[in-house]
C-alpha positions in Angstrom: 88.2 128.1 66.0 86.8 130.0 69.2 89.5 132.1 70.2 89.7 135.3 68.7 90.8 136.6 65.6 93.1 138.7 67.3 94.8 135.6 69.0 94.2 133.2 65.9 95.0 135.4 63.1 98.8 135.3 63.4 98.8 131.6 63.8 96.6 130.5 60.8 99.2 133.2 58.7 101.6 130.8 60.0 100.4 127.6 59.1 99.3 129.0 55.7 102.7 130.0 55.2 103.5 125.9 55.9 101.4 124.7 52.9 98.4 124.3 55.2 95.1 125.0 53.7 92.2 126.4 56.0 90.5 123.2 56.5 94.0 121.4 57.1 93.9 123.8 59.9 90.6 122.9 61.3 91.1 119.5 61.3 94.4 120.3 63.2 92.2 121.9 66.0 89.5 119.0 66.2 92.2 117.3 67.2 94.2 119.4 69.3 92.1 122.3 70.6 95.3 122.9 73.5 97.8 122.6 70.8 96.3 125.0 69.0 96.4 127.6 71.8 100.1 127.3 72.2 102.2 130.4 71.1 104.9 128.0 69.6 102.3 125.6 67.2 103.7 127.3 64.0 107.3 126.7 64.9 106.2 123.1 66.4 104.8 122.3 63.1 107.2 123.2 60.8 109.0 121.2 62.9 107.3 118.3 62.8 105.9 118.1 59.1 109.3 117.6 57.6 110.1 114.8 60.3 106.4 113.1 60.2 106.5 113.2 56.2 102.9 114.4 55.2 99.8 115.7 56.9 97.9 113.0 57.1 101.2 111.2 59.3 100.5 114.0 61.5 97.0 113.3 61.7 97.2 110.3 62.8 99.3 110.7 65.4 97.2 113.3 67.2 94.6 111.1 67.0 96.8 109.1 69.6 97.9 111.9 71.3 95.7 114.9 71.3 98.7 116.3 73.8 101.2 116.1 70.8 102.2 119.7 70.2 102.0 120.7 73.8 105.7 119.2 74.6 108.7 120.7 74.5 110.8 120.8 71.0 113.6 121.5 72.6 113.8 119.5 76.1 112.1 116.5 75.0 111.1 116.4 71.5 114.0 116.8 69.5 116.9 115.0 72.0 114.5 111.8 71.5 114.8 112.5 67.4 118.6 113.0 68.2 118.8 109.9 70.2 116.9 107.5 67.7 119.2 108.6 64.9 122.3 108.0 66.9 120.8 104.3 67.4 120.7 104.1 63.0 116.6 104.9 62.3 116.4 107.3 59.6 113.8 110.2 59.2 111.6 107.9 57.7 111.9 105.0 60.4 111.4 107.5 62.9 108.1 108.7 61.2 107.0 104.9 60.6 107.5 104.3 64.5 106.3 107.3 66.1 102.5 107.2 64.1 102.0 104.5 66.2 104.1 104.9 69.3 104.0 108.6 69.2 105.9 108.6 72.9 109.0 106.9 71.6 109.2 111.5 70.8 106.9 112.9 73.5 108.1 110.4 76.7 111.1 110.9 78.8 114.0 110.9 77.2 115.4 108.8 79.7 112.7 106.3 79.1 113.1 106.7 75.0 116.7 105.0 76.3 115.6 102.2 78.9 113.5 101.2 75.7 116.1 101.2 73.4 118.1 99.3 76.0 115.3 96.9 76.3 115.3 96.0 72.8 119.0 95.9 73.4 118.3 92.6 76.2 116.0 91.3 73.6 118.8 90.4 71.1 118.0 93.8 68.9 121.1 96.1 69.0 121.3 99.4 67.8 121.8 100.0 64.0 119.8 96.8 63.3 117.3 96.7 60.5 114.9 95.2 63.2 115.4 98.1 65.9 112.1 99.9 64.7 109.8 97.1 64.9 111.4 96.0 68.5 110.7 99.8 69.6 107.3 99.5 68.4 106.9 96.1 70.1 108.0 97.1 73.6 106.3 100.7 73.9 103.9 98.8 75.5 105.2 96.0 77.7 106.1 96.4 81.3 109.6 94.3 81.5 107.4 91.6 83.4 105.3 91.3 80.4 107.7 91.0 78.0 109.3 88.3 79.9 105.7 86.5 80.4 105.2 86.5 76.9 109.1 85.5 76.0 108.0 82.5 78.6 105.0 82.1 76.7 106.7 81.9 73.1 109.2 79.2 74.2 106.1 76.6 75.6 104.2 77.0 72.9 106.5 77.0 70.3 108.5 74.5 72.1 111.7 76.8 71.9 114.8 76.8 73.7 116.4 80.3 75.3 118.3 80.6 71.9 115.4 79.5 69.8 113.1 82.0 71.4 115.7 84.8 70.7 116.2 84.1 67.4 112.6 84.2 66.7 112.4 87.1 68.2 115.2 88.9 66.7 113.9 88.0 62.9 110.4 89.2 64.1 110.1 91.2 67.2 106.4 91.9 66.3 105.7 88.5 67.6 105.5 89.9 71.0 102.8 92.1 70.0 100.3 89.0 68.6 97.6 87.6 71.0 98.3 83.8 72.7 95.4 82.4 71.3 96.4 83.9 67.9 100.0 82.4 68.4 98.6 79.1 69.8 96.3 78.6 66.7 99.4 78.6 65.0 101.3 77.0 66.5 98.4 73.7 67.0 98.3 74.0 62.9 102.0 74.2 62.3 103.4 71.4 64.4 99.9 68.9 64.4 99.3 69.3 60.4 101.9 70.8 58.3 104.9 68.6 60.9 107.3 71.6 61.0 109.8 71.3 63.7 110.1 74.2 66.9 113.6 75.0 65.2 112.5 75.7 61.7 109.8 77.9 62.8 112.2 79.7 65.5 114.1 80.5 62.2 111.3 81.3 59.8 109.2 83.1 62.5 107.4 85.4 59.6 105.4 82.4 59.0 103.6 83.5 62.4 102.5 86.7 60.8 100.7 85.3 58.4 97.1 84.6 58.3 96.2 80.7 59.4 92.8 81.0 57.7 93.7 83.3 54.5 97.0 81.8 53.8 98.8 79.0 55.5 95.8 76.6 55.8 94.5 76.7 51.7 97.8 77.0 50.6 98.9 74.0 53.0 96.3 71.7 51.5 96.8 72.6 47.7 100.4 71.2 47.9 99.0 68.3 50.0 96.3 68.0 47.1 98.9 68.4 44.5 101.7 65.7 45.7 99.2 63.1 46.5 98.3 63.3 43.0 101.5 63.8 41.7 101.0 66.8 40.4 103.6 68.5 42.3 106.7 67.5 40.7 110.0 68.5 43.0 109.2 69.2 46.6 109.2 72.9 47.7 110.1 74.6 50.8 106.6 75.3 53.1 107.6 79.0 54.0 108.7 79.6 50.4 105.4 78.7 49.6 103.9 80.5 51.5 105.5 84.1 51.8 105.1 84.1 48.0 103.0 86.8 46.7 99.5 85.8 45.7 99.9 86.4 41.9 103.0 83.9 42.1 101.1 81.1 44.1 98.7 81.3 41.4 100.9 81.0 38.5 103.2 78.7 39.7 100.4 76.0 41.6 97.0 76.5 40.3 97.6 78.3 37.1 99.3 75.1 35.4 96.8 72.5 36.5 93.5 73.5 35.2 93.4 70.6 32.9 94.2 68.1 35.3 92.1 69.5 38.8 89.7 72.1 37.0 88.3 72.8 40.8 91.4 73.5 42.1 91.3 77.1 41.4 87.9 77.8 42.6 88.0 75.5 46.2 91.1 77.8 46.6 90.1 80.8 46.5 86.8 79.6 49.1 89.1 78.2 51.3 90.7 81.5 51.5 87.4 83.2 52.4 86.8 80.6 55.3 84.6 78.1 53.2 84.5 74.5 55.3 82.9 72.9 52.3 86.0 74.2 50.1 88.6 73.1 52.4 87.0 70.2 52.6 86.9 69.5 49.0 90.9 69.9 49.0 91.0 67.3 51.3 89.4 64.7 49.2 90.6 66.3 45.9 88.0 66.3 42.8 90.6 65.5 39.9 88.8 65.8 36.3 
């Protein structure tokens, strides 16, 4: 801290006084040297803390945007806190949203609204359980963006208008994942699992999960399993695979170590990206 003790003195009795320790404070100003220098950081602060939820929140968000504490509470801060509680996010949605999109407070408040009412157009209205992950999702698209990538959704998914909205409704972060991400996808989805456009439009978690890590080694154990008849009653794909990794286990490797006593080991390589492994569940090695 270079200013003087004179200037500095007052402030650090201040931010003592908020439960911060010395070093808390230090790492405050490697962020935020300006911030620091503002007469109103203790008040800012003690504002913030309580809305952010812990320290290390606030650390975070400094760390994308140094200029954090040098806007207004008042004009800008605080209306855009006011304004996402009237659209139903809580304190703690706020927090969640604003570590990574620290403008949805700092910005406009007149833009905090046009991207509220983008969400709005996107099928996401206020109060909804998705409004948070929409805000975080369009923070960072021009409106010709979002449409190029809406555009891009429904060729490669093969969606309709509606289709496409759904999707995006259920999982607005999908407008945040890469093409070739989605494409990769999408190739594996249609080409070797079969799913139809519709039942993924509906199901569009499915896209968040990893190809490699999850959907492909999970995708040919069942195929594995029912060609041997080892599978018993057909299950859902996307039940299968949203379900935790300690469930999978138990209910579709634990009970056939007798029966395929590789199963359990070419799984878990094909989940670290082993060819040979994913190989060996396509031509199954049954005891």
């Amino acid at each position: 801290m270079r200013q003087s003790g004179q200037n500095t003195g007052p402030k650090v009795v201040g931010l003592t006084g908020l439960g911060l320790s010395r070093p808390d404070i230090a790492r405050i100003v490697s962020l935020t040297p300006d911030g620091f220098r503002t007469r109103a950081i203790v008040s800012k602060l003690h504002y913030y803390l309580p809305l952010i939820g812990s320290l290390d929140n606030l650390l975070r968000m400094l760390k994308l945007s140094s200029r954090l504490l040098s806007f207004n509470l008042d004009k800008v801060v605080k209306p855009n806190a006011a304004f996402l509680r009237e659209c139903g996010l809580g304190d703690c949605d706020i927090a969640k949203l604003c570590i990574f999109v620290p403008r949805m407070l700092t910005s406009n408040p007149e833009r905090v609204r046009a991207m509220v009412a983008c969400a709005e157009r996107l099928g996401v209205p206020r109060g909804s359980g998705m409004l948070r992950q929409a805000l975080q999702a369009v923070a960072f698209l021009s409106e010709e963006k979002i449409a190029s990538k809406v555009e891009y959704l429904k060729n490669t998914f093969r969606w309709s208008d509606a289709e496409a909205s759904i999707a995006v409704c259920k999982y607005p972060s999908l407008l945040r994942r890469s093409k070739e991400s989605l494409k990769r996808r999408s190739e594996f989805l249609f080409s070797v699992v079969g799913l139809e456009p519709a039942y993924i439009a509906h199901r569009p978690m499915i896209l968040s999960l990893s190809l490699e890590g999850r959907l492909s080694p999970r995708y040919y154990v069942i195929k594995f399993l029912k060609a041997n008849g080892l599978l018993g009653q057909y299950r859902d794909f996307y039940n299968i695979v949203t379900l935790s990794e300690k469930a999978f286990l138990e209910k579709f490797i634990c009970p056939h170590k007798e029966a395929a006593p590789h199963l359990a080991e070419d799984y878990a390589n094909a989940c670290k990206g082993s060819c040979r492994l994913i190989s060996g569940l396509h031509e199954p090695r049954i005891a």
